[in-house]
C-alpha positions as CSV (number, residue, x, y, z in Angstrom):
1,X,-13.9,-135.0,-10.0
2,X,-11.0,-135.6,-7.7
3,X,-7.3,-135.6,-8.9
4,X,-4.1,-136.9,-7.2
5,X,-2.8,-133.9,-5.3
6,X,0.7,-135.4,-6.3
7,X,3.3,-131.9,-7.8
8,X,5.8,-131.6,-9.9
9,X,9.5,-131.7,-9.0
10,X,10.4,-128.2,-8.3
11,X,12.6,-126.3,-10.4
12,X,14.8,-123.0,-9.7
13,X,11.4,-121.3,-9.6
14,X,10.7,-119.2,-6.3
15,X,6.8,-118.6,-6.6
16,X,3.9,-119.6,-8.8
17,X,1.3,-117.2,-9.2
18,X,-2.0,-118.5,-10.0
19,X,-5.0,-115.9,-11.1
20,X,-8.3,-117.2,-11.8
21,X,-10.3,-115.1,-14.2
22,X,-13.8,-114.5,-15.2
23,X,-15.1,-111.9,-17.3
24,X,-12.9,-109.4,-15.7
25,X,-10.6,-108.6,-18.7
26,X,-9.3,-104.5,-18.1
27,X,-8.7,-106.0,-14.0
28,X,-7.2,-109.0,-15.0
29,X,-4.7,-106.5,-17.7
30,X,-4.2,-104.4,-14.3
31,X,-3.1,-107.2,-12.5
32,X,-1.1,-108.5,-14.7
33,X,0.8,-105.7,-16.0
34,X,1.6,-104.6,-11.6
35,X,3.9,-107.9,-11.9
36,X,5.0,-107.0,-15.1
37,X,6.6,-103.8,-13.5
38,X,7.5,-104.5,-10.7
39,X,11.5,-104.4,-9.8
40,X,11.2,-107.1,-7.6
41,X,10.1,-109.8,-9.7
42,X,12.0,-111.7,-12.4
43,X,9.4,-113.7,-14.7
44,X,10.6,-117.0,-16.1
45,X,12.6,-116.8,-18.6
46,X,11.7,-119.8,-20.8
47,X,10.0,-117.6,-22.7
48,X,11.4,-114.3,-23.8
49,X,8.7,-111.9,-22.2
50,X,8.9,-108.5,-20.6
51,X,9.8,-108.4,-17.3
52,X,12.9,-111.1,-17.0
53,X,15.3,-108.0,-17.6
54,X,14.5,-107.8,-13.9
55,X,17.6,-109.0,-11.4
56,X,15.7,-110.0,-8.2
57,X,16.1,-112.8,-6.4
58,X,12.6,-114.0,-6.7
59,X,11.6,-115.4,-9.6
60,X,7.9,-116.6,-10.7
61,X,5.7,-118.0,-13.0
62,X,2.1,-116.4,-13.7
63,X,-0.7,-118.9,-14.9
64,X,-3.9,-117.4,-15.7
65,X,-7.2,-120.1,-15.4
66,X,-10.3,-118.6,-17.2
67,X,-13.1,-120.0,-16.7
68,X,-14.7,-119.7,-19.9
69,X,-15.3,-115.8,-20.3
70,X,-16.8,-114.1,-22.7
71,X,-15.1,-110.8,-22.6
72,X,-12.0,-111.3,-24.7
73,X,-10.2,-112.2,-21.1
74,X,-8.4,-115.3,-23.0
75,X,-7.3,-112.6,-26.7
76,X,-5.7,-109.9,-24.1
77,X,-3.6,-112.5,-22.2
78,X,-2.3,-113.9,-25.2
79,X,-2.0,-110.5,-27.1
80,X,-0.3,-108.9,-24.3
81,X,1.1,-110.8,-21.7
82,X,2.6,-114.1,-24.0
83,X,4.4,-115.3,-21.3
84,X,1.7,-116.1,-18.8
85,X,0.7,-120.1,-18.9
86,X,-3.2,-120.0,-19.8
87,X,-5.2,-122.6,-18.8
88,X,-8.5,-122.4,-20.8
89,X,-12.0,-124.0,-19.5
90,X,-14.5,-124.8,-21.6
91,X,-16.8,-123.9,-18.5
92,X,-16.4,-122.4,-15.4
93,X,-16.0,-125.2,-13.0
94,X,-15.5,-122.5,-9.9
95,X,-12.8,-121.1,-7.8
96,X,-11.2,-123.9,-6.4
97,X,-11.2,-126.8,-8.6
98,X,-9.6,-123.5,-11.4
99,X,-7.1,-122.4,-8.7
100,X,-6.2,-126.4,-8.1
101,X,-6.1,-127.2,-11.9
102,X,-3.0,-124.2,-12.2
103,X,-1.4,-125.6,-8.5
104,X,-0.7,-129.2,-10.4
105,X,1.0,-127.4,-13.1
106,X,3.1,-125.0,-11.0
107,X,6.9,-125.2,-10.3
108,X,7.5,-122.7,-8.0
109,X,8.2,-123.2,-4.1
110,X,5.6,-121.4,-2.9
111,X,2.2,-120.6,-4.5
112,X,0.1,-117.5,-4.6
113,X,-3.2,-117.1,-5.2
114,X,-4.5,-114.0,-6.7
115,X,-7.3,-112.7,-7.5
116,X,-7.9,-111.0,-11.2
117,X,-9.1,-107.7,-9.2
118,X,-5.7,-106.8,-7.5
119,X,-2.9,-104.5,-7.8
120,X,0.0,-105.9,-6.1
121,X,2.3,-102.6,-4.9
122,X,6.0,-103.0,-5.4
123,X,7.8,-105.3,-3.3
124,X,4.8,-106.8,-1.6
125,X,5.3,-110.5,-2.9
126,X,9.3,-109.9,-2.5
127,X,8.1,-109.4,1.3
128,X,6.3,-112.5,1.4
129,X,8.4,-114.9,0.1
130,X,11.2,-113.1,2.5
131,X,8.8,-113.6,5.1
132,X,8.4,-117.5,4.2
133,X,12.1,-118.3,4.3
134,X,12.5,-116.7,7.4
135,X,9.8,-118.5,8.8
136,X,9.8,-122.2,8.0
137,X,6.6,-123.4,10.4
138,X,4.7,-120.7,8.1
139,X,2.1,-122.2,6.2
140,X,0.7,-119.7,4.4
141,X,0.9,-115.5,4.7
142,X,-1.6,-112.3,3.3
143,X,-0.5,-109.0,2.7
144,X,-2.4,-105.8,4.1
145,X,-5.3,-105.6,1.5
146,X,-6.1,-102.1,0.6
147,X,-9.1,-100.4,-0.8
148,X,-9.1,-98.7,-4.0
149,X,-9.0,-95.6,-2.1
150,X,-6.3,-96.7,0.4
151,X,-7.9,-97.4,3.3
152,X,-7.3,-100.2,5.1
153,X,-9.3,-103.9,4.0
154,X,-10.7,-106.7,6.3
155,X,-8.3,-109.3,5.1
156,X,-8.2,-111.8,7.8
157,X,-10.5,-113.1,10.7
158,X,-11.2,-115.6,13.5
159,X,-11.9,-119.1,12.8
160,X,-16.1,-118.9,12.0
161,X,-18.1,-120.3,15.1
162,X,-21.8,-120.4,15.4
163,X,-22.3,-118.0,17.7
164,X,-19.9,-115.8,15.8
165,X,-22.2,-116.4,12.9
166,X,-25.2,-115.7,14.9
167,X,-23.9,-112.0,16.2
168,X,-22.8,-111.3,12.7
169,X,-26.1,-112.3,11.0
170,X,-27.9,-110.4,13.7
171,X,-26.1,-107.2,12.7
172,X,-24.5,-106.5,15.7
173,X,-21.0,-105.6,14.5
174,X,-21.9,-102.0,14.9
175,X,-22.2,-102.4,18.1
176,X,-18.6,-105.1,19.1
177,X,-17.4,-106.6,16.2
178,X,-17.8,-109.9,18.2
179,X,-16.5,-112.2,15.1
180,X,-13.7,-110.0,13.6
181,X,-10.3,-109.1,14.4
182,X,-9.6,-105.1,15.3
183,X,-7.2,-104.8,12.3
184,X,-7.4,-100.7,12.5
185,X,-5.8,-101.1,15.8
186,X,-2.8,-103.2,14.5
187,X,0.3,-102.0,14.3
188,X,1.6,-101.9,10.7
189,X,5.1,-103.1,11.0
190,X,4.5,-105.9,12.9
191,X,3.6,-109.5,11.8
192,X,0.2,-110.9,13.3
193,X,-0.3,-114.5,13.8
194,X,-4.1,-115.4,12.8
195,X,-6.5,-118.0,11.7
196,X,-8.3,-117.3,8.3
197,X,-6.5,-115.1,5.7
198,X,-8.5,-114.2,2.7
199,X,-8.0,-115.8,-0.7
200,X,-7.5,-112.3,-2.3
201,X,-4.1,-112.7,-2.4
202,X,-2.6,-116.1,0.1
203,X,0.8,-117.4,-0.4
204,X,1.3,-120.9,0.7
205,X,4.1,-122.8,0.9
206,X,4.2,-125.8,-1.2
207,X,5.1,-128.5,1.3
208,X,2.1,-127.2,3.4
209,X,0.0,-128.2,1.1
210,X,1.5,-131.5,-0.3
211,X,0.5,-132.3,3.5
212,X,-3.0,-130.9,4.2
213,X,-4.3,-130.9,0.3
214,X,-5.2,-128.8,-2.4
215,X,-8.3,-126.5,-1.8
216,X,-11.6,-128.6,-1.4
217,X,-13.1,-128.5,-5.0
218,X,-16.8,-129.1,-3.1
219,X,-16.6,-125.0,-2.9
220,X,-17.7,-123.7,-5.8
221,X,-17.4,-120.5,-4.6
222,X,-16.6,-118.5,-1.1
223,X,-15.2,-120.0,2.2
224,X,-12.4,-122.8,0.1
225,X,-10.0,-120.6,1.5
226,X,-11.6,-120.7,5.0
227,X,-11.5,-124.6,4.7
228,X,-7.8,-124.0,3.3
229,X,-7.0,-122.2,6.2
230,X,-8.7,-124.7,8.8
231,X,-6.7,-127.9,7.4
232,X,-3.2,-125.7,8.2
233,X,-4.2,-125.1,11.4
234,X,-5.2,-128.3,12.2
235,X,-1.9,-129.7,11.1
236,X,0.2,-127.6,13.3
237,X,1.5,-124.9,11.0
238,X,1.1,-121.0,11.2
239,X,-0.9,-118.1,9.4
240,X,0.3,-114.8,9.3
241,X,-1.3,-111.4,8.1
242,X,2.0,-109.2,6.6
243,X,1.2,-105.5,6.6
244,X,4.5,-104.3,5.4
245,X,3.2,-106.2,2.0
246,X,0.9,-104.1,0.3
247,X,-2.1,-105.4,-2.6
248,X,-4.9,-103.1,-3.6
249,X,-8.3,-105.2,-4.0
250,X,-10.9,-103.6,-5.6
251,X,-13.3,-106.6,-4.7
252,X,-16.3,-108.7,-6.1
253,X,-16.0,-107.6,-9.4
254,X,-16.4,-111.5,-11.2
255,X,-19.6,-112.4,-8.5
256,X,-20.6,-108.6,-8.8
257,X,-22.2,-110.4,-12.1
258,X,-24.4,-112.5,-10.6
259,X,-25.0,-111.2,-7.3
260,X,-28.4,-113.3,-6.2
261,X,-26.4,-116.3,-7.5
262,X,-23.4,-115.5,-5.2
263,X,-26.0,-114.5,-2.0
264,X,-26.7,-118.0,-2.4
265,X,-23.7,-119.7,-3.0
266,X,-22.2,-117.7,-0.4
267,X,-24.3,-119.6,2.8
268,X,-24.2,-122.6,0.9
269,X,-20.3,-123.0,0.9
270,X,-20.7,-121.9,4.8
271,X,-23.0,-124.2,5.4
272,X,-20.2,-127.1,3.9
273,X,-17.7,-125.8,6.1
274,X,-19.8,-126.2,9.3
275,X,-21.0,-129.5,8.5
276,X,-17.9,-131.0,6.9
277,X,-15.6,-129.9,10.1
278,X,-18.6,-129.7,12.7
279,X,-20.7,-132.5,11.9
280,X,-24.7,-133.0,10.8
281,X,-25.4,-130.9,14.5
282,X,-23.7,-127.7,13.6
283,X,-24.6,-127.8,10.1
284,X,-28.5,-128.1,11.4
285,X,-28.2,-125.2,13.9
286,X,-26.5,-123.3,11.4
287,X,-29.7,-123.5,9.4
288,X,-31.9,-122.1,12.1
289,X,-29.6,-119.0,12.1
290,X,-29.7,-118.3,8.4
291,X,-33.9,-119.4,8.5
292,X,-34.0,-116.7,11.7
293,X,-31.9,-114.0,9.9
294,X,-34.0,-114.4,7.1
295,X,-37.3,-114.6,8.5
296,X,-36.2,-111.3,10.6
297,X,-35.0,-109.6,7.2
298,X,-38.3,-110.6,5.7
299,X,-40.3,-109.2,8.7
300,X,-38.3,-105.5,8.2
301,X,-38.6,-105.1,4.4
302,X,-41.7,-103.4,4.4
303,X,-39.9,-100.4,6.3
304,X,-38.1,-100.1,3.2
305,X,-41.0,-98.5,1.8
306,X,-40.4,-95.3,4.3
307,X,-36.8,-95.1,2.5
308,X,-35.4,-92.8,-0.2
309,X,-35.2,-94.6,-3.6
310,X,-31.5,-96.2,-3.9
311,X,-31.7,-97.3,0.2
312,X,-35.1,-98.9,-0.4
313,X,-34.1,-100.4,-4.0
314,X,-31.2,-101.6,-2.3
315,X,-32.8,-103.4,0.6
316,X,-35.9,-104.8,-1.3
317,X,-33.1,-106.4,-2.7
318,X,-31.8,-107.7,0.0
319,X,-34.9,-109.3,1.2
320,X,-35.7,-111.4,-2.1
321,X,-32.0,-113.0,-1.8
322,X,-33.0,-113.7,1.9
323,X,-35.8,-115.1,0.8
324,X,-34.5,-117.3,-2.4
325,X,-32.1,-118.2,1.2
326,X,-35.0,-119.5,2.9
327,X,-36.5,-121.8,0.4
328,X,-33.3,-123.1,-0.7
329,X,-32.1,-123.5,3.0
330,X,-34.3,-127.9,3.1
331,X,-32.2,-128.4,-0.1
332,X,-29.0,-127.4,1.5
């Protein structure tokens, strides 16, 4: 169900952070309490919470969406973060109608969305904002994601394009990573002007999006932010990938859950992306790419066989999502 994209007047509020949460309780807690500490921040003080002692010149609002978890994700927030706004589903409706139910509450100038599984490093969203303001044709900016271990995360890419598809789905990134952007070759103190920045961690500026919409609630899950990212573009504003920012992202863990689900889901929103901005044509020839990769898949998986136990587990696995891919792909 659609809603009026219409917001709320804004207050004195510099950022809104939206988290949408499911079943990730202890990561969500992480997450939380890295705003919580940070010097940079100053939470709202309507309500007296930890954290507004804080003199910074950015101040935010956290709301938390939960998509009906079953964890005791909902019990934590309230126990120990009472001044987070929690939005509580009765079911999970997905990503981006969540993420868009929180954005029509919000106050705040500028909107980040954040994922449950992150750890944002001090001063990271101070940079942002900064970064916003000094930049008004800036539609939306991503820090430098980082892996749990510090090295250095994929967090932005080139627009998708069949062909780039096609190379990737073919495996041959080892050999030219045809469809990504050489992000261990950028410099780390210098801004980079892209085209998709992952929905990890996005800040958008509110205006932007009171132009070009909220994100498209047909995603259920994966590429809304890809979509997101599209409409900007189209409309004449810029993308930027901020490494000075920092944001550990420990990744997948809410569709970690329900992996073969999420295989799925994953081509599927793809699929809506190609045919909603390319037409019927592209979404068609997309389906012979994913019904190729498949087959192909399907053709290697008794090699598995030859394999120690956890590679050949592993890719067996692989192969029955591929092929769940292929019967589903008529439906699509």
């Amino acid at each position: 169900m659609r809603r009026s994209n219409a917001f709320p007047p804004e207050t004195g509020l510099d950022l809104s952070i939206v988290i949408v949460n499911w079943n990730t309780l202890n990561l969500l807690a992480q997450c939380l309490e890295s705003l919580v500490t940070s010097p940079n921040l100053q939470i709202s003080d309507s309500l007296d919470q930890p954290g507004s002692h804080h003199l910074s010149p950015v101040r935010i609002e956290v709301l938390v969406v939960d998509n009906a978890s079953t964890d005791g994700s909902t019990a934590m927030v309230r126990a120990r973060f009472p001044w987070v706004r929690l939005i509580e589903n009765q079911e999970n409706v997905g990503f981006a109608r969540a993420n868009n139910q929180a954005i029509r509450e919000s106050q705040g100038h500028f909107v980040l969305l954040l994922n449950p599984d992150t750890e944002v490093k001090s001063g990271a969203l101070k940079i942002l904002v900064r970064f916003m303001d000094a930049h008004p044709q800036t539609g939306a900016v991503g820090p430098r994601l980082l892996n749990p271990d510090g090295t250095l995360q994929a967090s932005c890419h080139p627009a998708p394009t069949l062909p780039g598809e096609l190379w990737r789905l073919s495996h041959l990134d080892a050999l030219w990573p045809y469809a990504l952007y050489p992000m261990s070759e950028w410099a780390l103190d210098t801004p980079r002007r892209v085209d998709v920045l992952q929905g990890a961690c996005l800040l958008l500026r509110r205006s932007a999006l009171d132009q070009v919409g909220l994100l498209d609630e047909d995603y259920f899950m994966y590429s809304e932010e890809v979509d997101l990212c599209h409409r900007l573009k189209q409309t004449s504003w810029s993308l930027y990938w901020v490494p000075e920012a920092q944001v550990v992202h420990y990744g997948g863990q809410s569709t970690q859950q329900v992996a073969a689900e999420m295989f799925l889901q994953l081509y599927q929103s793809k699929l809506l992306y190609f045919r909603k901005h390319y037409g019927w044509p592209a979404a068609q020839a997309y389906k012979l790419i994913l019904a190729a990769a498949a087959l192909a898949r399907l053709s290697l998986s008794p090699l598995a066989w030859l394999e120690r136990v956890p590679q050949r587990e592993q890719h067996l696995i692989l192969a029955g999502q591929y092929l769940r891919l292929l019967k589903a792909l008529p439906k699509l």
